[in-house]
Residue frames as a rotation matrix with the C-alpha (Angstrom) as fourth column:
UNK 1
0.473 -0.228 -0.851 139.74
-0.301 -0.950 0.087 -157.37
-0.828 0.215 -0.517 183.12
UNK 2
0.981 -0.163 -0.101 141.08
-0.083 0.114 -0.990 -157.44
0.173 0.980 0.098 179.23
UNK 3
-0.081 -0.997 -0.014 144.77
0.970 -0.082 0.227 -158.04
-0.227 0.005 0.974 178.46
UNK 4
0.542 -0.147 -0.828 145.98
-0.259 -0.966 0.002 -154.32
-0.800 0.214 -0.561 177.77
UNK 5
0.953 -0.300 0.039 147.45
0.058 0.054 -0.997 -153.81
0.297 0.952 0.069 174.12
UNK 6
0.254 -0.967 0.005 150.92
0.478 0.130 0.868 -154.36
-0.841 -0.218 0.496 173.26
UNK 7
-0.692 -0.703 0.168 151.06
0.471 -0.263 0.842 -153.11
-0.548 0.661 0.512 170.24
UNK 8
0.195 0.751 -0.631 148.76
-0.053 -0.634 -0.771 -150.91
-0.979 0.184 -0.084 167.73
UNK 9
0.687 0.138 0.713 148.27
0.573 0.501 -0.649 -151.21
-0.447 0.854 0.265 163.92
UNK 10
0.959 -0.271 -0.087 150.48
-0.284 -0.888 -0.363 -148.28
0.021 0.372 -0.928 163.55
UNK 11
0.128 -0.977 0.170 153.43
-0.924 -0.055 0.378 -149.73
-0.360 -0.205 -0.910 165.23
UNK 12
0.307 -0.307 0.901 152.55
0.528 0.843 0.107 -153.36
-0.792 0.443 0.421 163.16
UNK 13
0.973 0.151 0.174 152.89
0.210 -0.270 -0.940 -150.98
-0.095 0.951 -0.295 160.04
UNK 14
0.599 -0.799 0.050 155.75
-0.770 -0.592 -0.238 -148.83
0.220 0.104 -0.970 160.60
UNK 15
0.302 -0.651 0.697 157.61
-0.365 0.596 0.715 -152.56
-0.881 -0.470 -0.058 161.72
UNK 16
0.368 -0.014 0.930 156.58
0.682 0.684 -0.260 -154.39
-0.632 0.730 0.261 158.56
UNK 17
0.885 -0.338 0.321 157.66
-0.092 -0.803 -0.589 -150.91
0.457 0.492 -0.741 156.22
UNK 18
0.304 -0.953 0.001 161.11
-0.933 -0.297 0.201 -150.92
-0.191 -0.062 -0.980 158.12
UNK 19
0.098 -0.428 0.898 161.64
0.124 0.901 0.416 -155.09
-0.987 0.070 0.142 157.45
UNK 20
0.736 0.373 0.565 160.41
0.525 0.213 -0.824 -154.30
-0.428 0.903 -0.040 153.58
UNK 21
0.909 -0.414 0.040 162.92
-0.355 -0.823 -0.443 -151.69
0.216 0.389 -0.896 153.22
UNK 22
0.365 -0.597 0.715 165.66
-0.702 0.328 0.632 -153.88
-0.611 -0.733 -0.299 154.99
UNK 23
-0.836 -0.264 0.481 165.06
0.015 0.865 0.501 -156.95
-0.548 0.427 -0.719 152.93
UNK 24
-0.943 0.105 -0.315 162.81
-0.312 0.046 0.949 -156.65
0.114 0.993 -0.010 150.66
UNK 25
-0.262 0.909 0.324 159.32
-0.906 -0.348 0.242 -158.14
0.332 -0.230 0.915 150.76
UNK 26
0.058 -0.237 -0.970 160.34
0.053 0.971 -0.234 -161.53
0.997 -0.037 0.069 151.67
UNK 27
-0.728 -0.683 0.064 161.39
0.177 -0.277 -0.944 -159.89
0.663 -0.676 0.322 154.54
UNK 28
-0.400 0.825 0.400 157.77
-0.916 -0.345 -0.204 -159.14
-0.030 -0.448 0.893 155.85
UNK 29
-0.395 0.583 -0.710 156.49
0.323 0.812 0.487 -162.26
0.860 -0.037 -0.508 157.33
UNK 30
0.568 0.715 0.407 154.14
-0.242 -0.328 0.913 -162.08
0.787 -0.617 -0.014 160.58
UNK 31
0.567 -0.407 -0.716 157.10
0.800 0.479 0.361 -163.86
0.196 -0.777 0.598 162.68
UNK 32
-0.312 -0.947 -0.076 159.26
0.885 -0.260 -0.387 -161.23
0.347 -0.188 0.919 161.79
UNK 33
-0.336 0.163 0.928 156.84
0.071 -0.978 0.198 -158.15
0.939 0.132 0.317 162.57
UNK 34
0.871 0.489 -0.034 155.40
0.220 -0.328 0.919 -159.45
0.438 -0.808 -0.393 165.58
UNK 35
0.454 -0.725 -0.517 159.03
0.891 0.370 0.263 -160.04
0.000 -0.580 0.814 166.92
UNK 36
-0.752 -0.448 0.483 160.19
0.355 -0.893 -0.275 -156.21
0.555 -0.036 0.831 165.79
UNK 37
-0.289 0.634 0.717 157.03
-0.292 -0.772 0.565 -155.09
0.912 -0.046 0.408 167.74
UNK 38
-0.754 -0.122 0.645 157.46
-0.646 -0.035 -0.762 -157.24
0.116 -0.992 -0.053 170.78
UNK 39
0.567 0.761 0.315 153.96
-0.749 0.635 -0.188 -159.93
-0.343 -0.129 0.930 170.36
UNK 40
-0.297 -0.107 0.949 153.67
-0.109 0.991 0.078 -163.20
-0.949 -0.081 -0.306 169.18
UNK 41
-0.986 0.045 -0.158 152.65
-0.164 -0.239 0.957 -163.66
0.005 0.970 0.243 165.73
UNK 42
-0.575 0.766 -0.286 149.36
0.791 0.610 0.043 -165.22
0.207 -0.202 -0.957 166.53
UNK 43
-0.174 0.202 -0.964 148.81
0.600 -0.754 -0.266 -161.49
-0.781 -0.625 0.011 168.20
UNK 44
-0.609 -0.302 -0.734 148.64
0.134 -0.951 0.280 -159.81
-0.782 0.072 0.619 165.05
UNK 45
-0.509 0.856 0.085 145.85
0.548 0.246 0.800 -161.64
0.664 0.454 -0.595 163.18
UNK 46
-0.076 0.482 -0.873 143.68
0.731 -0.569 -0.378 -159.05
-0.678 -0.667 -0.308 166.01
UNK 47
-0.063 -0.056 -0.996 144.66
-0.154 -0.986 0.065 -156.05
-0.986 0.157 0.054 163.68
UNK 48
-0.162 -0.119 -0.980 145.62
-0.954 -0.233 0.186 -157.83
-0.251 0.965 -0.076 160.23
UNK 49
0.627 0.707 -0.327 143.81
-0.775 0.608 -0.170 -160.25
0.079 0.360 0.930 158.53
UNK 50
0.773 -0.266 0.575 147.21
0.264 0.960 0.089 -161.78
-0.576 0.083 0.813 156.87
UNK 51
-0.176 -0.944 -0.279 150.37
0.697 -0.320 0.642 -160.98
-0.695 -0.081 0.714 155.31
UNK 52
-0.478 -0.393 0.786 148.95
0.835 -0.482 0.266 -159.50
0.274 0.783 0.558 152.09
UNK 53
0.552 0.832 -0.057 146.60
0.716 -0.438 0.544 -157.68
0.428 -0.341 -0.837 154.00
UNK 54
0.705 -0.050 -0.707 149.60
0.582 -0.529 0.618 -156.23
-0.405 -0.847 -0.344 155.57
UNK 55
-0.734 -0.384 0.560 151.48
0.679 -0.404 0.613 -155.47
-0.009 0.830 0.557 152.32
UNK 56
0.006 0.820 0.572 148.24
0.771 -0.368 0.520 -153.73
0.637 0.438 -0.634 151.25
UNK 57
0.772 0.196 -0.605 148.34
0.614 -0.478 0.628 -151.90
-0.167 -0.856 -0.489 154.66
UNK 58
-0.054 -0.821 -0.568 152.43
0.445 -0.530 0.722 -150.74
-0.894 -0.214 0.394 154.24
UNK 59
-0.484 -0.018 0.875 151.36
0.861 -0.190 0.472 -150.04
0.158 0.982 0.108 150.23
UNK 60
0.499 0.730 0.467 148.66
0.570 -0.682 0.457 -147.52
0.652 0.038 -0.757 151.36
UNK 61
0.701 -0.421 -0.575 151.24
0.403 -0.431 0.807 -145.81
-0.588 -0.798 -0.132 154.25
UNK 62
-0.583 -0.813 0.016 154.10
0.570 -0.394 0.721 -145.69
-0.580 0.429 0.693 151.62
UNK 63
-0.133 0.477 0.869 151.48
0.793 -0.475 0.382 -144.04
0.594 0.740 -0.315 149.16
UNK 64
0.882 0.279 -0.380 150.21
0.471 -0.540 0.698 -141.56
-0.010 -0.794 -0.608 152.25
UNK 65
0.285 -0.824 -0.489 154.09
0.187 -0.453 0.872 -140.19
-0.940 -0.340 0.025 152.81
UNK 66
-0.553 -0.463 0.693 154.32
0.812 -0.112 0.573 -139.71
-0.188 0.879 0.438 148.81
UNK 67
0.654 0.575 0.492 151.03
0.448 -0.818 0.361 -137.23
0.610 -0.016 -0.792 149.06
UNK 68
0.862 0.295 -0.412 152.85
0.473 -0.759 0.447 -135.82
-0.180 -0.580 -0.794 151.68
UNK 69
-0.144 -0.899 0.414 155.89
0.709 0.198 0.677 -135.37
-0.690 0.391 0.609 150.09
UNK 70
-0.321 0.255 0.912 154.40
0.857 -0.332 0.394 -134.16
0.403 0.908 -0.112 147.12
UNK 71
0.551 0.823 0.137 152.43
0.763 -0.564 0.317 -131.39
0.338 -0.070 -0.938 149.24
UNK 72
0.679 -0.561 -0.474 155.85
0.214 -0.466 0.859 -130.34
-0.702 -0.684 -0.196 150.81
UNK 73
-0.122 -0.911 0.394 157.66
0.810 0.139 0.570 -130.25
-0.574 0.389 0.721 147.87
UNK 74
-0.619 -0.576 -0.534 156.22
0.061 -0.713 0.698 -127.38
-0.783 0.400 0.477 146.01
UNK 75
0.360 0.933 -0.013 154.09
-0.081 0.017 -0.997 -126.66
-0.930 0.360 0.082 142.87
UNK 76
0.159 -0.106 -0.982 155.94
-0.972 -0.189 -0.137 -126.92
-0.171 0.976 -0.133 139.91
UNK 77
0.908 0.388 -0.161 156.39
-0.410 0.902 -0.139 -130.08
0.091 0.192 0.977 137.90
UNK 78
0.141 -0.963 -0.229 160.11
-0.022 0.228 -0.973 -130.07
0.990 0.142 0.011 138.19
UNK 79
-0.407 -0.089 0.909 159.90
-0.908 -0.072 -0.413 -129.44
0.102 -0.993 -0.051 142.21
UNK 80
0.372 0.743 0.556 157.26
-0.859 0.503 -0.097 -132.55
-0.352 -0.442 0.825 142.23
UNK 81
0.638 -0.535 -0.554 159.52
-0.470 0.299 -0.830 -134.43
0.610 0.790 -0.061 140.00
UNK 82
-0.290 -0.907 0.305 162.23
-0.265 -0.230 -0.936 -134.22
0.920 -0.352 -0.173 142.38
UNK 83
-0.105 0.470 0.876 160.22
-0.970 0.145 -0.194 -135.10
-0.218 -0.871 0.441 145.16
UNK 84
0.694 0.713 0.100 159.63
-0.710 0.701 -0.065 -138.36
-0.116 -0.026 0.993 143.69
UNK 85
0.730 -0.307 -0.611 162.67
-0.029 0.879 -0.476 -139.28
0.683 0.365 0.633 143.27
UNK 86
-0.173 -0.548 0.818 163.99
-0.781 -0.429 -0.453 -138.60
0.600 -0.718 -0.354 146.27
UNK 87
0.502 0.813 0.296 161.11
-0.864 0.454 0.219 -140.50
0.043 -0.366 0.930 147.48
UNK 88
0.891 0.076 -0.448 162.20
-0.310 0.822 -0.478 -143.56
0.332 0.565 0.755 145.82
UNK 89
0.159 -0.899 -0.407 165.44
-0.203 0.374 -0.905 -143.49
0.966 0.227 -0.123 147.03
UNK 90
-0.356 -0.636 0.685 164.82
-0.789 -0.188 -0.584 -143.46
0.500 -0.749 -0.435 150.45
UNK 91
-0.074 0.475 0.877 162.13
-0.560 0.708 -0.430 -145.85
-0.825 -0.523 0.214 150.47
UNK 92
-0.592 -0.579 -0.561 163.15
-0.790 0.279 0.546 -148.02
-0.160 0.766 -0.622 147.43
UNK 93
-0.968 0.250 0.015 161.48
0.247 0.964 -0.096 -151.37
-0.038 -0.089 -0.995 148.46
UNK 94
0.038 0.980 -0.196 157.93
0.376 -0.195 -0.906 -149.18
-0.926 -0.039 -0.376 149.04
UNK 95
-0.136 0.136 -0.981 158.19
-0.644 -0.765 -0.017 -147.60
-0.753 0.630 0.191 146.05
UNK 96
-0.998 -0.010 0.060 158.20
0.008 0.956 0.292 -151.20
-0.060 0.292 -0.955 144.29
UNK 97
-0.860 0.510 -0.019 155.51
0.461 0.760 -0.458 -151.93
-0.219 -0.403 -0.889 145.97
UNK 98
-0.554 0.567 -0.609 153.58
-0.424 -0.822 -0.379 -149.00
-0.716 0.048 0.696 144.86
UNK 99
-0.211 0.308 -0.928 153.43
-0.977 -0.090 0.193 -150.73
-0.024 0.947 0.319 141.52
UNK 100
-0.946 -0.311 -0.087 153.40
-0.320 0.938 0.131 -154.46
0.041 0.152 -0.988 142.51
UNK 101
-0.502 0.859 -0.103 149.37
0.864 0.492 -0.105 -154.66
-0.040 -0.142 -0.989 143.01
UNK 102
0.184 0.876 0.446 146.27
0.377 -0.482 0.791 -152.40
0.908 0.022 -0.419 143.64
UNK 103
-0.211 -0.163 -0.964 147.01
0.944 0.223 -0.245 -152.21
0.255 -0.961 0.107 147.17
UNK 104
-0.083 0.184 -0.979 147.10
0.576 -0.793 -0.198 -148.40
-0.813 -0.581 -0.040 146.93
UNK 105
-0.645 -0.061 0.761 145.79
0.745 -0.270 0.610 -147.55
0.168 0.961 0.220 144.39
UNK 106
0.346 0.934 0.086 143.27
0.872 -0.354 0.339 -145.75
0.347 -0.043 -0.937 145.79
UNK 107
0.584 -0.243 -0.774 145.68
0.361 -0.776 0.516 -143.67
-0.727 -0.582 -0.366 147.97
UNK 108
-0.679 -0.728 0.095 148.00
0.488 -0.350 0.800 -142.95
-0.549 0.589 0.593 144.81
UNK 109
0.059 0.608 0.792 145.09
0.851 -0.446 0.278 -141.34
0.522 0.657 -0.544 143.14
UNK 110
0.982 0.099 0.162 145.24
0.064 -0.977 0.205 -138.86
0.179 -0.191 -0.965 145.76
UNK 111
0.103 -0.962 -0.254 149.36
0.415 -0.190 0.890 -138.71
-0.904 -0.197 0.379 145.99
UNK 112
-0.605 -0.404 0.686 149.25
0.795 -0.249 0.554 -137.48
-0.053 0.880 0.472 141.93
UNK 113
0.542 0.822 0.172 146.73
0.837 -0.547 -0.026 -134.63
0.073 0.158 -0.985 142.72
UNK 114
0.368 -0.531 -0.763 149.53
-0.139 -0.843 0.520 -132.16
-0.919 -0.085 -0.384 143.05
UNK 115
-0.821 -0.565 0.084 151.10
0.081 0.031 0.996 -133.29
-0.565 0.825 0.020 139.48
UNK 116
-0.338 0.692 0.638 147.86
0.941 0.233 0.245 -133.38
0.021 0.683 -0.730 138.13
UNK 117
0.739 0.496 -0.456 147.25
0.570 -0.821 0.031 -129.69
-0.359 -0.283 -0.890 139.39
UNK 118
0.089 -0.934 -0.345 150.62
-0.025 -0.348 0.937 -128.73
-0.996 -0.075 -0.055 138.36
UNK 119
-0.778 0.211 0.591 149.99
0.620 0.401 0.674 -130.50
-0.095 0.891 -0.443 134.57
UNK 120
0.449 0.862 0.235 146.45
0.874 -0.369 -0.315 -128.49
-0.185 0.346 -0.920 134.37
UNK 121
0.763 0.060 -0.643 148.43
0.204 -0.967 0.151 -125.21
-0.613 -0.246 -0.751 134.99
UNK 122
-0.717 -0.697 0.000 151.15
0.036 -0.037 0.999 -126.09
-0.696 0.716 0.052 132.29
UNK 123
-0.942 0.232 -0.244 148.45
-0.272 -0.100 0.957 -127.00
0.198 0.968 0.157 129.57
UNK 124
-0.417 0.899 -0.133 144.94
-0.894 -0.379 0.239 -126.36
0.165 0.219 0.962 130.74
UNK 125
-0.037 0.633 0.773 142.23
-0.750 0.493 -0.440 -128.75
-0.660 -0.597 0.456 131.62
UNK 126
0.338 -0.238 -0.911 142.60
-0.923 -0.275 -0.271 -130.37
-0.186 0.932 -0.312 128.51
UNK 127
0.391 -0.764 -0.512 145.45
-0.236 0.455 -0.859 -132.23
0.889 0.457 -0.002 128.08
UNK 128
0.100 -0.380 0.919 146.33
-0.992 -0.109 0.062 -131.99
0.077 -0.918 -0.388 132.23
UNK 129
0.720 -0.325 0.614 145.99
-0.031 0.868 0.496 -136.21
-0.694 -0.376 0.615 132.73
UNK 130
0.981 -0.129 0.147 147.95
0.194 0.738 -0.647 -136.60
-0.025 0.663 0.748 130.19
UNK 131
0.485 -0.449 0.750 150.48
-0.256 -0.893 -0.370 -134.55
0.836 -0.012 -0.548 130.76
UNK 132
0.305 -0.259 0.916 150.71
-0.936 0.097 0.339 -135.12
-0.176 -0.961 -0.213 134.42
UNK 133
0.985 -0.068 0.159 151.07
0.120 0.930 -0.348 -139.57
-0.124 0.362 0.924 132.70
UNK 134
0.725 -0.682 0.097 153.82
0.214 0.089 -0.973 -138.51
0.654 0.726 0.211 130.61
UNK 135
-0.146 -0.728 0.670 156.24
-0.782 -0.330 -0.529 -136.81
0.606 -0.601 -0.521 133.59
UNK 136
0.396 0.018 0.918 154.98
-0.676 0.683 0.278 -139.73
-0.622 -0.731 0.282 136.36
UNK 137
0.986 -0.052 0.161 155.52
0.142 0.767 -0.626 -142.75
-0.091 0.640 0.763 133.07
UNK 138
0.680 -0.653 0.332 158.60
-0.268 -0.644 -0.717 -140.82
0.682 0.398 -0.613 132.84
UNK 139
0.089 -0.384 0.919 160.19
-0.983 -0.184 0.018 -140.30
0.163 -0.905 -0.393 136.03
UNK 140
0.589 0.528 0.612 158.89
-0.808 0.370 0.458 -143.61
0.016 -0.764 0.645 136.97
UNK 141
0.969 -0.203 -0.138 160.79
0.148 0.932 -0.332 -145.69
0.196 0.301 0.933 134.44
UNK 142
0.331 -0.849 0.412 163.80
-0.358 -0.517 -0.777 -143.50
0.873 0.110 -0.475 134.97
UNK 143
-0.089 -0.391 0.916 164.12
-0.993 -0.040 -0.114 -144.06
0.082 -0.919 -0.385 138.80
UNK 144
0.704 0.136 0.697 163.29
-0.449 0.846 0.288 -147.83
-0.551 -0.516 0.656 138.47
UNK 145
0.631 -0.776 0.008 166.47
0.569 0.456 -0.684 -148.57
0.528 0.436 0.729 136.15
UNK 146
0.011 -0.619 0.785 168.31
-0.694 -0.570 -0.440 -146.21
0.720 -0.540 -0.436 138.78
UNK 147
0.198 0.195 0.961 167.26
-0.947 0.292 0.136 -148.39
-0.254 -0.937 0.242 141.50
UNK 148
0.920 0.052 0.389 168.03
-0.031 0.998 -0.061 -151.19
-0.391 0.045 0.919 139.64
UNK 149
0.335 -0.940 0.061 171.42
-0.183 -0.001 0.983 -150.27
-0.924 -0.340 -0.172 138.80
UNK 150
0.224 -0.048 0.973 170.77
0.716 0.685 -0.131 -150.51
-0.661 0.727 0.188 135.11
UNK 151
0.948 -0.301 -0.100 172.55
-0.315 -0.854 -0.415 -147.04
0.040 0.425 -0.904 134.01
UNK 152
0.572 -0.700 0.427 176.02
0.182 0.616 0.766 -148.63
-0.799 -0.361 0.480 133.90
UNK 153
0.496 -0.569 0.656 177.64
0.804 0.016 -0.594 -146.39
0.327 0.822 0.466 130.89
UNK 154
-0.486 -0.587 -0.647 178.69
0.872 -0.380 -0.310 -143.98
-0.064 -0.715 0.696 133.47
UNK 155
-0.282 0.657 0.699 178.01
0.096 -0.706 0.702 -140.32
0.955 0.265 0.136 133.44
UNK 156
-0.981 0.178 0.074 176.63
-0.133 -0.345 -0.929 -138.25
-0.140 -0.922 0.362 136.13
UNK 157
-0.374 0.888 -0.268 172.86
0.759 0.459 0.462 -140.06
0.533 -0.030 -0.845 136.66
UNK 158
-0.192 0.646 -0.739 171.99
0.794 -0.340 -0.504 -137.18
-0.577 -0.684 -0.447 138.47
UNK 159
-0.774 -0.227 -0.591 172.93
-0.397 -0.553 0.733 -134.78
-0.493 0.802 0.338 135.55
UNK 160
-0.908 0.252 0.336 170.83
0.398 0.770 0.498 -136.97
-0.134 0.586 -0.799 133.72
UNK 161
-0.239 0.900 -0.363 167.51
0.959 0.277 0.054 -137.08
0.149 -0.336 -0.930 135.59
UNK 162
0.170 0.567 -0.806 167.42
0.134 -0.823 -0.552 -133.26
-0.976 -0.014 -0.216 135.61
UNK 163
-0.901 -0.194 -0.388 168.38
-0.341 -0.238 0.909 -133.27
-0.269 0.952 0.148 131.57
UNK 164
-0.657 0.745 -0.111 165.10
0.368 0.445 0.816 -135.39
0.658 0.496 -0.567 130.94
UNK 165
-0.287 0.768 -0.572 163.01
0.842 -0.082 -0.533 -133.60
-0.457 -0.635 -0.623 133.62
UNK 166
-0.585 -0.034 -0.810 163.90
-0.197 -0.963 0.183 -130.59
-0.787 0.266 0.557 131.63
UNK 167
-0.935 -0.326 -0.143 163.12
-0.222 0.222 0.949 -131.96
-0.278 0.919 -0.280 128.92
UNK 168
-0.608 0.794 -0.010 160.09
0.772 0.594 0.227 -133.55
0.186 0.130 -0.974 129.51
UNK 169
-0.245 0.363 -0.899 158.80
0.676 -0.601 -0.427 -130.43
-0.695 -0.713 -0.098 131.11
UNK 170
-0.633 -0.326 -0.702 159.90
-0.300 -0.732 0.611 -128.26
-0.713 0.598 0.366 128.03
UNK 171
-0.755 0.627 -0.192 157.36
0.168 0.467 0.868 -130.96
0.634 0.623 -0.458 125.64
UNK 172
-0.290 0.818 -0.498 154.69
0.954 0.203 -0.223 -130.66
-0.081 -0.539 -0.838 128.09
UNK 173
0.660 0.681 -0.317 154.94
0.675 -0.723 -0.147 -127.07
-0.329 -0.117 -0.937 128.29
UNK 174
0.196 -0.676 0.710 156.84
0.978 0.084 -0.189 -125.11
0.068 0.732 0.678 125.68
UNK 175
0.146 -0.381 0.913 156.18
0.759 -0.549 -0.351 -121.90
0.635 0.744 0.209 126.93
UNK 176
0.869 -0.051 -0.491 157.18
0.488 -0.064 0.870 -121.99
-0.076 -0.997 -0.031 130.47
C-alpha cells in the first residue's frame, strides 16, 4: 500500500507565501517549507521541481488573490486603485515578487483585466492600454517608495496617494 500524503501543493504554497512575507525571499528555502508543513525537505521535490519553481508557484498565487481583489473591489479606476494598494500592504514581500521575474506574468495579464476594462470605459478602445499603464506605472511606483519607506518629508502619505490617484484619473479622463 502507498505512503498516504502529508502534505498537498496547496499547503507547500500557502507555507512558502507565509515564510516570504515573514522574511523576505531568503526566507523561502525547502528546509524551511517542508518544516512549516510538517515533511522532510526531500518530500517536496514530489510536488516542486526546486526553489524557483516554488517562487514561480507563490508569484502566480500572489498574482491569483490580486485578480481577486481587483474583482471585489469594484469598477472604477479609483476603487481598483485602492485595491492595489491595499494589496501591497498586506502582502508586501508578494507584491515584490510580482515584479522580480516572469513568474506570473501570465496570471498578471489576467489580474489587470478589470483596470484595463475600467481604462476602455474612461477613454474608449483606443487609448484603454495605455491608460490602464499610466494608473498601474503610477500606483506601482508610488506604493513601492511607500513600502520602502522612501516618503520621509512627512505629510499624510495617505492624503497623498488619493491626491495623485485623483489626479491621475482626472488626465486619463477629464470628463468624469
Amino acid at each position: 500500500m502507498p505512503t498516504p500524503e502529508r502534505t498537498s501543493l496547496a499547503a507547500i504554497v500557502a507555507a512558502a507565501r507565509e515564510l516570504l512575507e515573514a522574511g523576505g525571499p531568503a526566507a523561502v528555502t525547502m528546509q524551511a517549507v517542508a518544516a512549516r508543513v510538517g515533511v522532510r525537505a526531500p518530500s517536496l521535490y514530489k510536488r516542486v521541481r526546486d526553489r524557483d519553481a516554488l517562487l514561480a508557484l507563490v508569484a502566480e498565487a500572489t498574482a491569483d488573490d490580486l485578480t481577486a481583489r481587483f474583482a471585489a473591489s469594484g469598477s472604477s479606476l479609483a476603487a481598483l486603485g485602492r485595491a492595489y494598494r491595499e494589496f501591497a500592504h498586506e502582502h508586501p514581500e508578494g507584491f515584490r515578487l510580482l515584479f522580480a521575474g516572469d513568474a506570473a506574468a501570465d496570471r498578471m495579464g489576467l489580474a489587470v483585466q478589470p483596470v484595463l476594462q475600467a481604462a476602455r470605459e474612461a477613454v474608449g478602445g483606443e487609448h484603454a492600454l495605455d491608460a490602464a499603464r499610466l494608473l498601474t506605472a503610477w500606483a506601482t511606483g508610488f506604493v513601492s517608495m511607500e513600502l520602502a519607506g522612501a516618503f520621509r518629508m512627512g505629510g499624510d502619505i495617505d492624503q497623498a496617494f488619493e491626491y495623485g490617484l485623483e489626479r491621475i484619473i482626472a488626465a486619463i479622463d477629464p470628463g468624469r
